[in-house]
N, C-alpha and C positions, 0 to 999 in steps of 0.2 A: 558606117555613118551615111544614112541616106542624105539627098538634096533636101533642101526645105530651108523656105525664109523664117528667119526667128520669129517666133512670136510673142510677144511681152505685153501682157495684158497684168493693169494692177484693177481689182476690183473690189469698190465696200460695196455690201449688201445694205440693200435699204429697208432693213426691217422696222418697226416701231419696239421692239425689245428684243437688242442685242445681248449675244451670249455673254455670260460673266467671262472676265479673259481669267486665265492661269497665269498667262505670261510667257515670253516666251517664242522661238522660231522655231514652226514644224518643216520639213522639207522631207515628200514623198518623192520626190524627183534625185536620182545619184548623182546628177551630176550640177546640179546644187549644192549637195552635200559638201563634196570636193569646194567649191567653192566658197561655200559657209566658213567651215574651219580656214580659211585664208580669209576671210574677212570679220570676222566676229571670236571674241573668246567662246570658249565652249561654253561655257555660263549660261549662255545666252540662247543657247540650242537644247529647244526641251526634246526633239527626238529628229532622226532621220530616218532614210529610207534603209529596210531589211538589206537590200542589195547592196549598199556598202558594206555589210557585217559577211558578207558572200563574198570565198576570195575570188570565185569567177569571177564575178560580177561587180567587184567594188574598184572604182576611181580613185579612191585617197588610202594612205597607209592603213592595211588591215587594221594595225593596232588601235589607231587611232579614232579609228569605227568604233571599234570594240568598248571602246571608254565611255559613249554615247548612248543614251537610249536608242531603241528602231522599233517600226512599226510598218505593219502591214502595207501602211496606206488607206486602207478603207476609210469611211467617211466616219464611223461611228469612233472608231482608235482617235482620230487627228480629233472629233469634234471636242472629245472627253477629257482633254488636253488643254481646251478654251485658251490657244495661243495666240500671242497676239500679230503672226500675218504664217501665212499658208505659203509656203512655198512647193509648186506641184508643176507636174510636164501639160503642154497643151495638148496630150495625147488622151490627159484623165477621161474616163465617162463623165458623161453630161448629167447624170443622175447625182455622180459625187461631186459635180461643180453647183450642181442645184442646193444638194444638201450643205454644203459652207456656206453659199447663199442664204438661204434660210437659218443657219445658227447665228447670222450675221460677223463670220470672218471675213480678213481681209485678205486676199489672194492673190500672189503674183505666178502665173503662168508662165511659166521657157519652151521656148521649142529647142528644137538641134540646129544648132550653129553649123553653118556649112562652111564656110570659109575663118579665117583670122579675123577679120574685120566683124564679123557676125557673132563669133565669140567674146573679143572685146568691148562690141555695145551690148549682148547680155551679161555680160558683168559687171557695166556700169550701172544697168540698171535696176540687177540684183543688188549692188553697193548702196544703191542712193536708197532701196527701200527698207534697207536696214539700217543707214546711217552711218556707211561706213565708206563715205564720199573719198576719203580722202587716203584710206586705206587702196578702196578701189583704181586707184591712179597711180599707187605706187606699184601695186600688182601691175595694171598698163603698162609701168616705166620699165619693168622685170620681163615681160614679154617684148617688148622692143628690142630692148638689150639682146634679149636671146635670138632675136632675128638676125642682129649684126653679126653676131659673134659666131653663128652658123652658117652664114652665105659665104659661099665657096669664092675660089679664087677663079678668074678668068682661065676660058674653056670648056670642051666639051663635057659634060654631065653622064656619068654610067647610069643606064639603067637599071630601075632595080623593080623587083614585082613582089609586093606585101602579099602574104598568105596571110588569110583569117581562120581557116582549118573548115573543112567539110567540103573541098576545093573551091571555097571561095575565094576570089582573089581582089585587092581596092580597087577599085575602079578608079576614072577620073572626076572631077567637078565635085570635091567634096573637101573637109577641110584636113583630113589626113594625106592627102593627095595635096595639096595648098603647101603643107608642111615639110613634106618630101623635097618639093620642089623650091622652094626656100632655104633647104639644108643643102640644096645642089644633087637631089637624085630629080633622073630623069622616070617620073611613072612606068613600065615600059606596057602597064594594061592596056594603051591605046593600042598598040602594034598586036594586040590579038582582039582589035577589032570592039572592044570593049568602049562603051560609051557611062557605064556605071558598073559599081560593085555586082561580080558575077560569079558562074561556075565557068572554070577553065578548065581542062582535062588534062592529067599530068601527061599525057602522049602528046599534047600539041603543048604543053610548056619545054618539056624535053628536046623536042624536034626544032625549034627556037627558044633557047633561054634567054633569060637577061642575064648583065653582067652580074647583077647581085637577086642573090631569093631572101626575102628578109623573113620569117617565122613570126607568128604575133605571138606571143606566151610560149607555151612547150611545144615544141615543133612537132605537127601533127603527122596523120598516114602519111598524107602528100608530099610534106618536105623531105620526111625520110628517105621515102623513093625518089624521089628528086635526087638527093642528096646522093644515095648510094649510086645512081645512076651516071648521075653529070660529075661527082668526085670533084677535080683539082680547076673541072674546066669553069665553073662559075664559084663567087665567093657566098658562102651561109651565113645568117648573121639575125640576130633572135631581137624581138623588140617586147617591152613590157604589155602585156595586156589592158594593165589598170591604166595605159595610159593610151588607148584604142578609142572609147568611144566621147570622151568632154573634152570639154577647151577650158576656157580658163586657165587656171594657176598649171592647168598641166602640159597647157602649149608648150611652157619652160625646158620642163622635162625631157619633152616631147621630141623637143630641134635639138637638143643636145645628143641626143641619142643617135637621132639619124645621119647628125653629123658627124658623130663620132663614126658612123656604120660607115659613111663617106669615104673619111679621111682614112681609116684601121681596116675597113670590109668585114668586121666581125663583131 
């Protein structure tokens, strides 16, 4: 997850003949998706993005993709859909933001939430343009909750250093790092000098490990070697992939897990 302030842009186009609607919420963005299905019955969702129906790549229960229309994303898929608001990343081309523009949809842009609190106003604001105001606050109350119930007890915090595989390792100032640190691990990417999500070389994680290596998904070349290398002296401990890159409904998930890594080390 890199830095970046959210961005929540709702836009109608000003055409003089807007598109006949179909009906309906398109969302090109995955990590809308995730958050659709917690706030809206499926009913309501004429399609999502391809990359939740991808187990690399999907934020919410495969299965649950899987029940769903998905769609490329291009402009001509979502326009032909004539749904009534466009849910898409602020990362879209400018060409495909033009073209909803001109069929006259209604568009709400997300950027990537960097922290908790950035994730929770884009959910509110993804809530309120779907009308599910009030859904969206209970979702809030379910994240709070999960923050209490994951904060460690007084004292010092183990370090622990997230692999993402390709020896990427999380950096800080981000909202997985936010999360960590909420559940009571201490990041330990500072201490290799690390200011953001980077490549670390398993010879200089080796030569200082942290108390804990955590795996994102299936533990990759690097933790193996890690693993066979450092044996009994640091703890291993695997965390969900699908629950790596969005916030929302998945922060839940998210502190439970790490907290659990806390408290168990595995």
């Amino acid at each position: 997850m890199r830095r970046a302030i959210p961005l929540l842009m709702l836009v109608s186009a000003c055409t003089a003949a807007p598109a006949a609607r179909g009906g309906g919420i398109v969302s090109t963005n995955p990590c809308a998706d995730a958050m659709l299905v917690a706030l809206v019955p499926l009913s309501r969702i004429a399609a999502i993005s391809r990359y939740s129906q991808d187990p690399a790549a999907t934020s919410m229960p495969l299965g649950l993709a899987r029940r769903l229309r998905a769609t490329g994303g291009t402009a001509e898929e979502v326009i032909a859909l004539h749904p009534d608001l466009v849910v898409t990343s602020s990362f879209t081309p400018a060409a495909t933001r033009a073209a909803y523009q001109a069929a006259g949809l209604r568009v709400l842009a997300l950027d990537a939430p960097a922290s908790i609190a950035e994730s929770k106003a884009q959910l509110i604001a993804l809530a309120n343009a779907v009308d599910a105001a009030d859904r969206g606050q209970m979702i809030l109350a379910r994240i709070d909750a999960a923050a209490r119930a994951a904060a460690p007890p007084p004292g010092p915090q183990p370090g622990a250093l997230l692999l993402l595989g390709g020896g990427l390792v999380n950096g800080p100032g981000n909202l997985l790092d936010e999360l960590m640190q909420v559940a009571g691990l201490r990041n330990a990417a500072a201490g290799y000098g690390l200011r953001y999500s980077a490549r670390v070389s398993t010879e200089i994680i080796a030569a200082s490990p942290p108390a804990l290596l955590i795996a994102s998904g299936q533990p990759g070349r690097q933790h193996q070697v890690l693993r066979a290398a450092l044996g009994q002296r640091v703890r291993h401990a695997t965390f969900p992939s699908r629950l790596m890159n969005c916030g929302g409904p998945a922060i839940i998930a998210a502190l439970a897990r790490f907290a659990a890594i806390r408290r168990t080390g595995g």
